[in-house]
N, C-alpha and C positions, 0 to 999 in steps of 0.2 A: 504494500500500500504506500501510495504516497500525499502524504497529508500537510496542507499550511498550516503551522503551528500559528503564524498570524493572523490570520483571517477564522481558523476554526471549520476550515472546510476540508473535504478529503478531494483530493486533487484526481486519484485512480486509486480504482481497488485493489489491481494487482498491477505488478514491477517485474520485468525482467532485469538484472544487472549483467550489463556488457565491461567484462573484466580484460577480457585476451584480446588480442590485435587481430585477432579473426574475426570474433562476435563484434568487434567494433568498426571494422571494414564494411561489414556483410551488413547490420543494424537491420534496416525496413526493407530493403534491399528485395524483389521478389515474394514476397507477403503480399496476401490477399487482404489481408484486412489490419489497421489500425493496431497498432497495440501501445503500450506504454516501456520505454528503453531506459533504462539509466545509464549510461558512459561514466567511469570513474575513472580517473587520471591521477598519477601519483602526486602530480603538481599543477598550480594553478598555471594557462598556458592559451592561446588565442587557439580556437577549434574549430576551423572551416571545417561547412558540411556542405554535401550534396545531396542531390535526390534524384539522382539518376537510380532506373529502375524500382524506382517505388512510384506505385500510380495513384495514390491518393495525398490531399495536402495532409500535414500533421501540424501543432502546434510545437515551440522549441524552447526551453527554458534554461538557460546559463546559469550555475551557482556557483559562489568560491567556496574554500575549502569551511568556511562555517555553514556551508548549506543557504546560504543568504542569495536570493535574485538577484544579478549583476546586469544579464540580459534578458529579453524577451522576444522572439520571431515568431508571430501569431500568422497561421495561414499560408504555411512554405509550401509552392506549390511545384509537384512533381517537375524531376527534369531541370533545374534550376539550381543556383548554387548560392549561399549564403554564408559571407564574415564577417564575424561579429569583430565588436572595437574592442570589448572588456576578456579578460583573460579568467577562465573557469577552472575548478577542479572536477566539475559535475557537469554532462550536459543530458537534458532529460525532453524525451523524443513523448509526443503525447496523442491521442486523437485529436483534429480538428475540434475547440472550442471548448476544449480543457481548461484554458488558460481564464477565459471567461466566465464561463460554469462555477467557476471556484475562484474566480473574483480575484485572480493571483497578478502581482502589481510587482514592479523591482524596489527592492530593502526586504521582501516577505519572507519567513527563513520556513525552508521546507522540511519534513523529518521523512524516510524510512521508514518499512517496518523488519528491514534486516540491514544493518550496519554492514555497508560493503565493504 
């Protein structure tokens, strides 16, 4: 689960965490459907993404290493590529209108429900 500790809202019910340089290559990558990614990096560090081969938009949420929103990319749409300016330890891949649903804003600090 991932939940704004600020806000009081649950963000997604369930979380994949993307640890190895495989699962973080491949992410939405050929998926039929939406899901929620966590990316965890040893260090805070600037994180282009793209979205080649993934056919739906997702929502994108940048955190540094206190889990605190640094970025936010609402509505990344397939086949497109996106650089953020702030540097993350955490980037979390969401369905389309996650970011809205749960009212999630940059400063809002996110929690886990398994400590990556």
């Amino acid at each position: 689960m991932i939940y704004n500790k600020s806000r009081g809202k649950t963000v997604s019910k369930k979380c994949i965490f993307c640890r190895s340089s495989f699962s973080k290559a491949l992410g939405l990558m050929f998926s039929i459907k939406p899901k929620s990614l966590v990316f965890v990096f040893e260090k805070e560090k600037i994180v282009p993404l793209h979205m080649f081969f993934v056919f739906f938009p997702i929502d994108v949420v940048y955190l540094d290493k206190k889990r605190k929103v640094v970025e936010i990319k609402e509505d990344f749409m397939p086949f497109t590529f996106y650089n953020p300016k702030k540097r993350a330890a955490y980037v979390v891949e969401l369905p389309k209108g996650s970011v809205k649903s749960s009212n999630t804003k940059i400063g809002d600090v996110l929690r886990f429900n398994t400590a990556p």
